[in-house]
C-alpha positions in Angstrom: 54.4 83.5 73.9 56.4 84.8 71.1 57.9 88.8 71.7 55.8 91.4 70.2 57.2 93.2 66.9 58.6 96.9 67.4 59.1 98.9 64.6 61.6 101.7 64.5 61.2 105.4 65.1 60.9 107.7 62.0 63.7 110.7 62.0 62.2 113.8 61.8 62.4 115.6 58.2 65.5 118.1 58.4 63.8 121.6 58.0 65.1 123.2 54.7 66.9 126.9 55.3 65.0 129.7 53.0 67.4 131.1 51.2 68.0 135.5 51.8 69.1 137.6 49.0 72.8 139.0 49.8 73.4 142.7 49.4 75.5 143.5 47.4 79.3 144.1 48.7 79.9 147.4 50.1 76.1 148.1 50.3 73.8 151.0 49.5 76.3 154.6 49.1 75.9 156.5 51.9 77.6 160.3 52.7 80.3 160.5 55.1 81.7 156.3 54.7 85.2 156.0 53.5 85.5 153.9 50.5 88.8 151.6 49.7 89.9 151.0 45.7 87.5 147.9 44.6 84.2 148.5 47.1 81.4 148.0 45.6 77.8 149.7 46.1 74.7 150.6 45.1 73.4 154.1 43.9 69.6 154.9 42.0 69.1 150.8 41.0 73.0 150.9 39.3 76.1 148.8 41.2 79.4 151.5 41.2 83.0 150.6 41.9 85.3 152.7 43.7 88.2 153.7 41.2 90.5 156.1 44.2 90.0 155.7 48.1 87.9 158.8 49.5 85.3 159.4 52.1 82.4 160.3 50.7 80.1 164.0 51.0 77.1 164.6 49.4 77.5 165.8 46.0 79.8 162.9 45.2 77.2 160.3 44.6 78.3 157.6 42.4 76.8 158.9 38.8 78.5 162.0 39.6 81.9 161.8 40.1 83.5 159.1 37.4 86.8 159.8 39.1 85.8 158.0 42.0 83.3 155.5 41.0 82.9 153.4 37.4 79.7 151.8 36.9 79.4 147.8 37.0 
């Protein structure tokens, strides 16, 4: 009797990561966060970057104060 033929297991497909969408650095602006020269955020759709280190208050969103933010 000759020895019966094996054939060898298949691996199983590697599954693919779905890719996430990164937020931006920095993130959405948001009262009362301290912000450091260079952070970037987000404010009404527009990406901002801070221009002098503060924490922020309401009333000094992004679009109004250019002393403290320039937009991307």
């Amino acid at each position: 009797p000759s020895p019966t033929p094996t054939t060898s297991p298949t691996p199983a497909p590697t599954p693919t990561a779905t890719p996430t969408s990164t937020p931006a650095p920095g993130g959405t602006w948001t009262a009362g966060r301290a912000y450091q020269v260079g952070d970037q955020v987000t404010y009404g759709g527009s990406t901002y970057r801070c221009r002098q280190a503060h924490t922020a208050i309401a009333g000094w969103e992004p679009p109004n104060v250019p002393a403290l933010w320039s937009q991307v």
